[in-house]
VEXKEBA-580778 format. One record per residue (C-alpha): residue number from 1; residue in three letters; x, y, z. Coordinates in Angstrom, 3 decimals. Each point is the difference from the previous one (the first is absolute). Last residue first. Layout:
% VEXKEBA-580778
   nr  rest        px        py        pz
  NUM   ALA         X         Y         Z
...
***
This chain:
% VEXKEBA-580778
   nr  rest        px        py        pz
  310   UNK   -27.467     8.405    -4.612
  309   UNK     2.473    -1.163    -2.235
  308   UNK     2.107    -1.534     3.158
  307   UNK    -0.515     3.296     1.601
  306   UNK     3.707     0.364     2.038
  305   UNK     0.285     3.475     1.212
  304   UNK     3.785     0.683     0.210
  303   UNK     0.649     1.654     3.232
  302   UNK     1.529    -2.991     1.747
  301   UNK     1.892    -1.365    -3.510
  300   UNK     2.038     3.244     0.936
  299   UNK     1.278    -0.605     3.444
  298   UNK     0.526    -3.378    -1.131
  297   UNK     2.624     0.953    -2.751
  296   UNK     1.674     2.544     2.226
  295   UNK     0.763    -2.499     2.634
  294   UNK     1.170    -1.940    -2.567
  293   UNK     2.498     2.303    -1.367
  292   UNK     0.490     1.248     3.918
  291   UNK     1.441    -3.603     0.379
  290   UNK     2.633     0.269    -2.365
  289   UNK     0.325    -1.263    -3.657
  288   UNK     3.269     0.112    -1.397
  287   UNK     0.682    -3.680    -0.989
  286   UNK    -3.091     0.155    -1.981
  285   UNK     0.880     3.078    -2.156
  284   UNK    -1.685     3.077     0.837
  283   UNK    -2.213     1.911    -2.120
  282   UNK    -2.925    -1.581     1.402
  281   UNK    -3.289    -0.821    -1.567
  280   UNK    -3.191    -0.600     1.974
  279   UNK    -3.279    -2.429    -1.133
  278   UNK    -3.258    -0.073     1.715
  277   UNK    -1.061    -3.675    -0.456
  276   UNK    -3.393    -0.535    -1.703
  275   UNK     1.033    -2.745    -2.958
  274   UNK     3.012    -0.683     1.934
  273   UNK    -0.289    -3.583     0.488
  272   UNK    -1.079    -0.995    -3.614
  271   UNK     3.783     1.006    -1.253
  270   UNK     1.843    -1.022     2.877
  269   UNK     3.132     1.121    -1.655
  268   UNK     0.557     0.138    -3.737
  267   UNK     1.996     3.210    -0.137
  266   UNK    -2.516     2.219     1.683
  265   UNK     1.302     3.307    -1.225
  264   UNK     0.605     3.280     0.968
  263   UNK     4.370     0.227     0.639
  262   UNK     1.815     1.753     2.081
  261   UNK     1.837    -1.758     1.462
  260   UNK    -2.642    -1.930     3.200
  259   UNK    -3.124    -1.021    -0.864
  258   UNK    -2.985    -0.158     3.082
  257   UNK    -2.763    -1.800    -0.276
  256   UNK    -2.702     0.768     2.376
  255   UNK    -3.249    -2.371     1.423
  254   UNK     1.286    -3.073    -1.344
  253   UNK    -2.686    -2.602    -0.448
  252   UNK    -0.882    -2.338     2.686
  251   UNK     2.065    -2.917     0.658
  250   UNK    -0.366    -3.731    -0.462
  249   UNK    -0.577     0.002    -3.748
  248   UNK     3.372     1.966    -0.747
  247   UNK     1.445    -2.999    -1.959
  246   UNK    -3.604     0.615    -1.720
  245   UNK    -2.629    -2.585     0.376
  244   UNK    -1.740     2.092     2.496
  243   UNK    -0.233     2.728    -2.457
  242   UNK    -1.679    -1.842    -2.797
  241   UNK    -2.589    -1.214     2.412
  240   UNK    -0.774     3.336     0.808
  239   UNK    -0.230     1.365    -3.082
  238   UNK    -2.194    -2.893    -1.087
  237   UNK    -0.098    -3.108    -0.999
  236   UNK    -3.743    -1.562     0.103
  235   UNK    -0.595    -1.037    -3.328
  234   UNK     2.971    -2.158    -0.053
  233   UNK    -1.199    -2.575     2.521
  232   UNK     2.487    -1.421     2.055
  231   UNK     0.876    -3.151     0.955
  230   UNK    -0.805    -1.553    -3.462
  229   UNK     3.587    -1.124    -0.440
  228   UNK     0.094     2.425    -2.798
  227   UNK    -1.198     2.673     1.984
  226   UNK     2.885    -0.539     2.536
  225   UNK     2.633     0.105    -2.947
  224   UNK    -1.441     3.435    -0.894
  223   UNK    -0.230     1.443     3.136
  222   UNK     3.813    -0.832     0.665
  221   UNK     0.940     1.390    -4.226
  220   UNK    -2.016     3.298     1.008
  219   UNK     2.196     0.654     3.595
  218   UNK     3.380    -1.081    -2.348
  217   UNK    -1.258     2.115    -2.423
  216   UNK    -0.090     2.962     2.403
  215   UNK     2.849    -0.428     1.431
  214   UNK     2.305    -0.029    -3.316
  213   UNK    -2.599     3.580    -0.490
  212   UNK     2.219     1.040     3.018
  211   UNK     2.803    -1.429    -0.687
  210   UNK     2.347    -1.429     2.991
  209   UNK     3.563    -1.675    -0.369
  208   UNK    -0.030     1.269     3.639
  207   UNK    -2.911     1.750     1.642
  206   UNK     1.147     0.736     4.134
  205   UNK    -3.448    -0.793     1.931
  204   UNK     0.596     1.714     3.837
  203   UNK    -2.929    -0.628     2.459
  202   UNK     0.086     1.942     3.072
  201   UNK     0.071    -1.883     3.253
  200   UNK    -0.769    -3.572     1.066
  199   UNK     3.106    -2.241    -0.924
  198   UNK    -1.032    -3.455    -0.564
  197   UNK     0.762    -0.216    -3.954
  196   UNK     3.678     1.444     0.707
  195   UNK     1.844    -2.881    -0.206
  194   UNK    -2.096    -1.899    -2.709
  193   UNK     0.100     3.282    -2.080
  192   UNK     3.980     0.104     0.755
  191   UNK     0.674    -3.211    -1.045
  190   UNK    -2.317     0.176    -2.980
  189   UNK     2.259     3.047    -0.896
  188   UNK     3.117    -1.568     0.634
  187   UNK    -1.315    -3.149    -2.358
  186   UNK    -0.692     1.769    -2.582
  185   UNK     3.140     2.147     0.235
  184   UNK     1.913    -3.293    -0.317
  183   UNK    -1.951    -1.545    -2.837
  182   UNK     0.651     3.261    -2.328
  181   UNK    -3.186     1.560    -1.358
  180   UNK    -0.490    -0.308    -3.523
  179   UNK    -3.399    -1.861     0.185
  178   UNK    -1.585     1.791     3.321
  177   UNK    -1.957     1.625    -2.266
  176   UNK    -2.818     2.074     1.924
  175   UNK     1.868     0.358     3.386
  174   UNK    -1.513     1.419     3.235
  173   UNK     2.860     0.127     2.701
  172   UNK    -1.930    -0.638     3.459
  171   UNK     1.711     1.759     3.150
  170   UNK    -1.647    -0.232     3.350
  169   UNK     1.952     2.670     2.359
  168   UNK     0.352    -0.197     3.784
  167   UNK     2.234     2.835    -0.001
  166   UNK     2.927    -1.914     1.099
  165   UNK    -0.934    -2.731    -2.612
  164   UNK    -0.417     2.146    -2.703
  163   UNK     3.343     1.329     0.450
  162   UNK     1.497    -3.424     0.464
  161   UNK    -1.740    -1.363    -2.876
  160   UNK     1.104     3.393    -2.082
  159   UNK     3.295    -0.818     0.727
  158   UNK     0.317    -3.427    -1.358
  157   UNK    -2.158     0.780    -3.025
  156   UNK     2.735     2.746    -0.789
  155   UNK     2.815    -2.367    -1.208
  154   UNK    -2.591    -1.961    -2.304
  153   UNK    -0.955     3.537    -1.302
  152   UNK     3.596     1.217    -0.485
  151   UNK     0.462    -3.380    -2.234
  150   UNK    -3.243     0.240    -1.778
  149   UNK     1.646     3.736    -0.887
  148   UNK     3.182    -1.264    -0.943
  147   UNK    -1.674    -2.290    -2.105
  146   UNK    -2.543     2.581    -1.617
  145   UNK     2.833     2.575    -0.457
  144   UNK     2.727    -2.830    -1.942
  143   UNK    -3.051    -0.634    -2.133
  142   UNK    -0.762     3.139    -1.772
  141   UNK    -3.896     0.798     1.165
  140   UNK    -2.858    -1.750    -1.980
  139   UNK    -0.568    -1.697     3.504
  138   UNK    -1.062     3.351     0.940
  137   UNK    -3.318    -0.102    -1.599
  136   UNK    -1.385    -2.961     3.444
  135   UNK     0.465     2.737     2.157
  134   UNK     2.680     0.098     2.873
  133   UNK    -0.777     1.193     3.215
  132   UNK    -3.390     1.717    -0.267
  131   UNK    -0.912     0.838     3.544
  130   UNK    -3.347    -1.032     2.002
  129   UNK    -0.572     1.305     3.195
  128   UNK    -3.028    -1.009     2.209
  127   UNK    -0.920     0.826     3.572
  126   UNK     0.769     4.009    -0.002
  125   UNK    -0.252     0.883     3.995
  124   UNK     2.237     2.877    -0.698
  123   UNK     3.336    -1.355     1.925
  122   UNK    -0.439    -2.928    -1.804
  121   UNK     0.215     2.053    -3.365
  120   UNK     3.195     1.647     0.961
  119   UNK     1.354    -3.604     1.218
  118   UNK    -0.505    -1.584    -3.728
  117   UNK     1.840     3.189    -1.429
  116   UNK     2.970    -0.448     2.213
  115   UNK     0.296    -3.782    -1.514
  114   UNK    -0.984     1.316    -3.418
  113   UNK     2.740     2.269     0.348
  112   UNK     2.897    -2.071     0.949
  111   UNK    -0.954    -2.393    -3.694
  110   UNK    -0.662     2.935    -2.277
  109   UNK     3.890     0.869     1.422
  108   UNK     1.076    -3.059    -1.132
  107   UNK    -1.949     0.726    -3.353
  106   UNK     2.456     3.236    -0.165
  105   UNK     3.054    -1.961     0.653
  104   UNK    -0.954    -2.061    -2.915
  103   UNK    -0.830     3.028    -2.310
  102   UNK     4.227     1.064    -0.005
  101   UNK     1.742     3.475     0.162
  100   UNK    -0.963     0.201     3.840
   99   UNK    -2.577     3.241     0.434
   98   UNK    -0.905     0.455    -3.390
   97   UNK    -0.030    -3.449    -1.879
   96   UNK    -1.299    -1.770     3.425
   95   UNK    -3.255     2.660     0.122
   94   UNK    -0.270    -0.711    -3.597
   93   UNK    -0.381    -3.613     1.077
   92   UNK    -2.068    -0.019     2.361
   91   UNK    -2.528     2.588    -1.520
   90   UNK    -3.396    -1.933     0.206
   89   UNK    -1.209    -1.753     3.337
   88   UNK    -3.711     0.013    -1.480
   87   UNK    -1.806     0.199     3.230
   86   UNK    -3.484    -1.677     1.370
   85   UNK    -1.478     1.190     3.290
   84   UNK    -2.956    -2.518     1.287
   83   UNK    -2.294     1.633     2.760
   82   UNK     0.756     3.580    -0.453
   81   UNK    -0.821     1.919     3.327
   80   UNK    -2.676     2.217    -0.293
   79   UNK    -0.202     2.864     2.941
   78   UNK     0.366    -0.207     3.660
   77   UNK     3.994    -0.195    -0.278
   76   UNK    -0.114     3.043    -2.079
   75   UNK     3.585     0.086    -1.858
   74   UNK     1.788     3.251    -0.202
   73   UNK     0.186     1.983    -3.330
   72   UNK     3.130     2.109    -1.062
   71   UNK    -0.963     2.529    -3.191
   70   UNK     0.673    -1.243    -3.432
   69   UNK    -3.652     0.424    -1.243
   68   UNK     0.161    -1.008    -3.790
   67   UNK    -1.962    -3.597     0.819
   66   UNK     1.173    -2.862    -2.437
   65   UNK     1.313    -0.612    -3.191
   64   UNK    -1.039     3.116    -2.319
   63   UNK     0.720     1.835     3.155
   62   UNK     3.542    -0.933    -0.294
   61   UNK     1.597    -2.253     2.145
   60   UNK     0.840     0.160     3.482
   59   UNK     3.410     1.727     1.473
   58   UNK     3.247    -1.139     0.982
   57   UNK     2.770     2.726    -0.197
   56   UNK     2.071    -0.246    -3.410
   55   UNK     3.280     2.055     1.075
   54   UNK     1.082    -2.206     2.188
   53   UNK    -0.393    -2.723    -2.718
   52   UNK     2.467     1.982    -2.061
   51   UNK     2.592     0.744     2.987
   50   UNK     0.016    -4.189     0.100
   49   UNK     0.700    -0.776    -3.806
   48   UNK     2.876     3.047     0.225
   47   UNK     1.376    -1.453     3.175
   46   UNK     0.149    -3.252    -1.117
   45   UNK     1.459     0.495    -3.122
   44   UNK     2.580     2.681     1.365
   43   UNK     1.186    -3.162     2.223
   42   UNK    -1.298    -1.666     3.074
   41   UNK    -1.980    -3.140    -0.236
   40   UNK    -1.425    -0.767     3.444
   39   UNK     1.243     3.208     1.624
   38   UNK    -1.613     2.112    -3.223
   37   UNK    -3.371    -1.949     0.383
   36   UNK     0.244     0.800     3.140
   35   UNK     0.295     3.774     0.611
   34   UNK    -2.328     0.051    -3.171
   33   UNK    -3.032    -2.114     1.426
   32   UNK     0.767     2.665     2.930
   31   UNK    -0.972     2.544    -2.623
   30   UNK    -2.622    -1.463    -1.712
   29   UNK    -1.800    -0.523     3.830
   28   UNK     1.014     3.323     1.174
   27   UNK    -1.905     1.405    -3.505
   26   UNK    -3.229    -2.203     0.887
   25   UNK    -0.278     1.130     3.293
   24   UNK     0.267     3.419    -1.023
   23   UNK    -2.639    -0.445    -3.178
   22   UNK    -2.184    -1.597     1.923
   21   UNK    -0.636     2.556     2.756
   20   UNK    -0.580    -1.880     3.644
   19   UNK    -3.328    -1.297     0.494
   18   UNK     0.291    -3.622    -1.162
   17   UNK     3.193    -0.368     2.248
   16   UNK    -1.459     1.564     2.530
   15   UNK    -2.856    -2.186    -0.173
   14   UNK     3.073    -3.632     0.221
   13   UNK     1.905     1.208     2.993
   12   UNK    -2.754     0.897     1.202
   11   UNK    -3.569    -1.224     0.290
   10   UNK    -2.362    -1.175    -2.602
    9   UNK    -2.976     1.973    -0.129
    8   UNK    -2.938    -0.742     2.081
    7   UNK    -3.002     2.431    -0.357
    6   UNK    -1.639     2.142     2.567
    5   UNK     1.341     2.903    -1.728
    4   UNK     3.722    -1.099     0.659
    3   UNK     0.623    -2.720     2.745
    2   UNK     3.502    -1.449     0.106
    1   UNK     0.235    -3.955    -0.081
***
């Protein structure tokens, strides 16, 4: 690690690319997105679709959203580390629409990233990541995209056991109604829990058919039923009790929670969890978020002064 200040920062490749101007790294990234977006597709369309994203250099949201300062941060090694990370994965499949022509190519792309995005938070000592994968609302979508999507998720199980694996991974997918989930992507993801329930390293919980107040009832319904056995006396829940009984229970609350396109809202995910999380909004689409997005993110939950009311 280099030394700056007396304080550990992390060391290059991955500080310089923190350091380095935003806005230029951000306009070679659009335009080798375009370079290959036009070889993959090729045409006017493509070219047109891909000059246009060159031209719309990543940046954080507005200050309405999140912190205004858009200057390049570096992470402090020394300082607070988030202990759980939670992310919204939102923007697949606009990012599909404008860089392919179709949404599934864009939740393929979700898929890659989560995979770099799980080693980005390794690398920064972060021991719990949970993503929202597919919510328990977008079963109301047309039916031809849910199945092709259970189908891309069944295919991606596969490789995210192998990734989680190499990295010494333990994945737990945290469902609150498991009703209208197909029996073969059950069983892949019990497979891959079972598989992966030894692994020692960070802790990665992906939400699928998840609702956040869906979680909630399901915690209340479990204290419930033990009350009514008489193994549990009902003047005694608490916060903390509630909590535990969460899908969650096991882990401590996120820390950060990070939403990806643009958009400033929860969305029904871990809706008692992130009661006191410090919440960031990126323009970028999921499938276009680079390490110096998360870099930045940290850098900037390190200066916030968290009170908790006090």
């Amino acid at each position: 690690m280099a030394a700056c200040c007396g304080k550990r920062r992390l060391s290059a490749p991955i500080s310089s690319q923190v350091m380095i101007g935003r806005g230029v790294l951000a306009t070679k990234r659009a335009f080798q997105a375009a370079a290959r977006a036009v070889g993959a597709v090729g045409g006017g369309w493509a070219l047109l679709a891909a000059l246009r994203a060159a031209t719309n250099v990543s940046k954080l949201s507005p200050a309405n959203c999140q912190d205004a300062d858009e200057s390049p941060t570096a992470v402090d090694l020394h300082g607070p580390i988030p202990k759980h990370l939670a992310v919204i994965m939102d923007g697949n499949r606009r990012f599909g629409r404008e860089r392919y022509g179709d949404s599934l190519s864009g939740h393929r792309a979700g898929g890659q990233k989560l995979h770099d995005f799980i080693v980005w938070c390794i690398e920064l000592g972060i021991p719990v990541l949970t993503v929202y994968a597919f919510s328990t609302e977008n079963w109301k979508r047309d039916a031809h995209e849910v199945e092709a999507m259970m189908g891309l998720f069944l295919a991606e199980v596969p490789r995210l056991r192998d990734h989680a694996m190499r990295h010494n991974v333990r994945v737990r997918f945290l469902v609150s109604d498991a009703s209208p989930l197909p029996a073969d992507v059950k069983a892949a993801t019990n497979e891959l829990e079972d598989l992966s329930a030894s692994c020692t390293g960070m802790q990665l919980n992906v939400c699928l058919s998840y609702g956040g107040r869906g979680d909630v009832a399901r915690a209340c319904r479990k204290l419930a039923i033990e009350a009514a056995r008489g193994d549990l006396d009902p003047s005694t829940i608490d916060e903390s009790m509630v909590k535990q009984a969460l899908l969650t229970g096991e882990s401590p609350d996120p820390d950060v929670l990070i939403r990806t396109s643009g958009e400033c809202r929860l969305s029904n995910f871990l809706m008692f969890q992130l009661a006191y999380a410090e919440m960031f909004f990126l323009e970028q689409h999921w499938p276009a978020v680079s390490r110096e997005n998360l870099h930045d993110v940290i850098a900037k939950y390190q200066k916030r002064n968290r009170r908790y009311g006090k």
